[in-house]
C-alpha positions as YAML, in Angstrom:
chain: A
units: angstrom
residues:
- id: 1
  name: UNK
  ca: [145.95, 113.62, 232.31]
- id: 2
  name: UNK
  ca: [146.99, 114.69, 235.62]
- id: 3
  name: UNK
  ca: [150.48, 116.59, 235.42]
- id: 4
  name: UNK
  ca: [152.12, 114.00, 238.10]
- id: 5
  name: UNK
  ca: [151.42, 111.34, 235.74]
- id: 6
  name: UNK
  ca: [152.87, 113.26, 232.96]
- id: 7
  name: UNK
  ca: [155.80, 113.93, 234.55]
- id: 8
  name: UNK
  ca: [156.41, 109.84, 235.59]
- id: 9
  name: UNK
  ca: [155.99, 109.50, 231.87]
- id: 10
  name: UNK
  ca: [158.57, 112.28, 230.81]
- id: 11
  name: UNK
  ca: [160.73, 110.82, 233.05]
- id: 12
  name: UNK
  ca: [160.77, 106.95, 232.14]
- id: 13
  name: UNK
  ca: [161.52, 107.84, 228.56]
- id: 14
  name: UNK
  ca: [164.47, 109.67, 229.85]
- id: 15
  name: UNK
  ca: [165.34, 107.11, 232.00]
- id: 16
  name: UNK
  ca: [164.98, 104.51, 229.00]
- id: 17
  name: UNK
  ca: [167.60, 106.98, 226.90]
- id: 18
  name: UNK
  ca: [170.16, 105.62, 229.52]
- id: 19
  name: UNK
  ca: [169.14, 102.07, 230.59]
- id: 20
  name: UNK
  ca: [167.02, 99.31, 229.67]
- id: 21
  name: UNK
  ca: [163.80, 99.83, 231.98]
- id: 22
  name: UNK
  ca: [163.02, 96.63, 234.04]
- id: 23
  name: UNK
  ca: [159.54, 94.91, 233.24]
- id: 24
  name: UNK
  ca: [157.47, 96.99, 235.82]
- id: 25
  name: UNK
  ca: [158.95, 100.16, 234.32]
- id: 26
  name: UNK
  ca: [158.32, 99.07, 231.04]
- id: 27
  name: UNK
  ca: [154.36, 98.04, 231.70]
- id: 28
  name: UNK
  ca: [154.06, 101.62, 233.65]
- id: 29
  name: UNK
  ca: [155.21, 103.49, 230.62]
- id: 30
  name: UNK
  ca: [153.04, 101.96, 228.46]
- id: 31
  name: UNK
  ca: [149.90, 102.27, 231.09]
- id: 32
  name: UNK
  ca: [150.93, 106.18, 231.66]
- id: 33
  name: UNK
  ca: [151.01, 106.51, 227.46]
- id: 34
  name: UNK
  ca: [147.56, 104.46, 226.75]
- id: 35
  name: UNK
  ca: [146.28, 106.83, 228.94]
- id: 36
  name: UNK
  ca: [148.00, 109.82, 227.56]
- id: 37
  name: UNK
  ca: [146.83, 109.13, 224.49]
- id: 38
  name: UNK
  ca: [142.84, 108.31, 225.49]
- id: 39
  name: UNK
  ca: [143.43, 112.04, 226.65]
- id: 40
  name: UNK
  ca: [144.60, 113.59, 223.30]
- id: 41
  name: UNK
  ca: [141.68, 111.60, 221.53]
- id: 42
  name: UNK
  ca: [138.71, 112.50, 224.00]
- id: 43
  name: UNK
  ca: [140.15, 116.04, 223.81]
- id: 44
  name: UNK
  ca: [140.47, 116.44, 220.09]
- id: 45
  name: UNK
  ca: [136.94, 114.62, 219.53]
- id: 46
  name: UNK
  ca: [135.48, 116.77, 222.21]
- id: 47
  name: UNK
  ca: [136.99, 120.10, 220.11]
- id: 48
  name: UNK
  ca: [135.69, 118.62, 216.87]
- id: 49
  name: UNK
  ca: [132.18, 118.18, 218.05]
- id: 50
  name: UNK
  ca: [131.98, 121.37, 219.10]
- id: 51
  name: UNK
  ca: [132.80, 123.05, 215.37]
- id: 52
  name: UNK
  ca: [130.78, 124.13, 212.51]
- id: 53
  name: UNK
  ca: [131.70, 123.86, 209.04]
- id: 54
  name: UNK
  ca: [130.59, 127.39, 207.20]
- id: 55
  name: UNK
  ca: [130.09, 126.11, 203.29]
- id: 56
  name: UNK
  ca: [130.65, 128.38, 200.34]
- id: 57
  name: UNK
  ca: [126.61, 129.03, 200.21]
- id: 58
  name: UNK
  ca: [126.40, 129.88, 203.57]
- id: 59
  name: UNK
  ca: [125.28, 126.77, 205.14]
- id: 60
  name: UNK
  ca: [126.30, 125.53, 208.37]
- id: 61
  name: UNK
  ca: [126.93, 122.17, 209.44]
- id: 62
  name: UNK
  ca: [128.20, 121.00, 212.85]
- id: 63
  name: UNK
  ca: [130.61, 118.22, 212.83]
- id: 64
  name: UNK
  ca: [128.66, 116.39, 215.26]
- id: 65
  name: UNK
  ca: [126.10, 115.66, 212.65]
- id: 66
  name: UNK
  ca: [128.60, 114.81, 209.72]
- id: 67
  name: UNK
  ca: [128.34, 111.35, 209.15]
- id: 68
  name: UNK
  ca: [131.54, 109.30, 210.98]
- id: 69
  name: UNK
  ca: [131.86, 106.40, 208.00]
- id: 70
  name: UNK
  ca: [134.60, 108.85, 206.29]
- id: 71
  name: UNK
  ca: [131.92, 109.18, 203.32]
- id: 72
  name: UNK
  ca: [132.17, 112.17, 201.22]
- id: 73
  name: UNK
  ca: [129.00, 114.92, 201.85]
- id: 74
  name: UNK
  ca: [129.60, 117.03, 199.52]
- id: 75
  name: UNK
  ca: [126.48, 117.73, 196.80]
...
């Protein structure tokens, strides 16, 4: 997210700590945080892809080829 955009953010939650933000303020703080937070996600998921789990034999496994249903690998 570019750092102009982060800054509008910053500063309509500051600005809703004093007033009530007016409908267009209100749907441009919520636009600026949806896209904050597709950021964080593609960022983190980008980070996990990229790591390898070192098991107590040795093994390696990259995250990437984990299975993403939340089922458990382990043997």
């Amino acid at each position: 997210m570019e750092k102009v955009k982060l800054n509008r953010l910053s500063e309509l939650t500051a600005i809703s700590r004093e007033r009530e933000l007016t409908p267009e303020e209100k749907a441009e703080r919520e636009e600026l945080r949806m896209e904050y937070r597709r950021s964080v996600v593609g960022n983190l998921t980008a980070q996990l892809e990229h790591m390898t789990i070192v098991e107590p034999d040795g093994s390696r496994i990259k995250v990437s080829d984990m299975k993403r249903s939340g089922e458990d690998n382990s043997k």
